[in-house]
Phi, psi and omega in degrees: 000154185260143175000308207328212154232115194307157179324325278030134200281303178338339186253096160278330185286359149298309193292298162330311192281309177282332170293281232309319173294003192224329184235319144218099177283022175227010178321162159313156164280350146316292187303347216264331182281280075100304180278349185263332170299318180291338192252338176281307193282290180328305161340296169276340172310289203262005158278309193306292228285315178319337171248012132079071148232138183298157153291010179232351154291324180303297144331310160307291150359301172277328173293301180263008141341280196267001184193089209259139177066064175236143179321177150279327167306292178321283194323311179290328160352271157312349181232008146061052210212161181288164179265344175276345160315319206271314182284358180287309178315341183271305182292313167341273174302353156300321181268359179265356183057042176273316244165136174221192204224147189207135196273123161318149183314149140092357179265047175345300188277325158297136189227116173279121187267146188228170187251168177262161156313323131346277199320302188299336190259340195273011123015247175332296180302296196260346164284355178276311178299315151297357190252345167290305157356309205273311170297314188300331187265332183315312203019241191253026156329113175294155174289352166265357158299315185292310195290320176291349164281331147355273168325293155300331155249025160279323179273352152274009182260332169273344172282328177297304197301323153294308166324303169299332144307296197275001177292305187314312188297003189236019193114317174312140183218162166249157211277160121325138158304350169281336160274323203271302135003268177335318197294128196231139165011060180081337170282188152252161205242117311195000000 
């Protein structure tokens, strides 16, 4: 490292930045999107708290945005999170009166998340921020760069996405942290 006098532990996306240029600038491109994932989410972290919304409520959110009275199960899916995460988040936000849960006709057992009139609005509010967000990381990136990172991490994401069909296809699951917990010198513990 050089003289310089390191940042404040507050600036972690400063701290992120000055490792990857200075101790590795040729690391995987796993770490490098993962960390550019880190820096996108602080961002957004600190516009939502001004509107006293979690980055995980937010999520949840973007999600039932675009597509209202879908299970928890479809939720956790999609927001690529365990069901017991989604459901402590669904009572959280039941009780901030973002959403309330409702069994479909003739459907004792299912239970559907809806959004409130609250929920709906906070729309309007808070997606304007993430599209700042999206410009602030953006800065002055010409658009045919942007469209090839685009691009390019769509397709990785779609190659990940194969990979991962044929792992399911071969058996392979991924454990909960809670199974993994468990694990004793390579077993699971019994």
């Amino acid at each position: 490292m050089t003289g310089r006098r390191p940042p404040p532990p507050d600036q972690t996306t400063r701290v992120i930045l000055e490792h990857w240029r200075e101790a590795v600038p040729d690391d995987r491109l796993a770490h490098l999107v993962r960390d550019a994932a880190r820096g996108l989410t602080r961002a957004l972290q600190l516009r939502l708290a001004d509107h006293g919304v979690s980055f995980g409520h937010w999520s949840f959110l973007r999600i039932l945005w675009e597509q209202d009275g879908i299970t928890q199960r479809d939720l956790s899916v999609r927001a690529g999170l365990m069901e017991p995460t989604t459901h402590s988040a669904i009572l959280r936000m039941e009780e901030l009166g973002y959403l309330t849960r409702r069994h479909p006709e003739g459907n004792r057992r299912k239970l559907q998340i809806y959004l409130t009139g609250e929920g709906r609005r906070l729309k309007d509010v808070l997606v304007p921020l993430a599209e700042e967000v999206n410009r602030v990381a953006i800065g002055a990136q010409p658009a045919a760069e942007i469209e090839t990172t685009r691009r390019v991490l769509l397709a990785m994401i779609q190659n990940l996405a194969d990979d991962e069909a044929e792992a399911l296809g071969q058996g392979q699951r991924v454990p909960s942290t809670r199974s993994l917990g468990r694990r004793r010198g390579g077993e699971a513990a019994r």
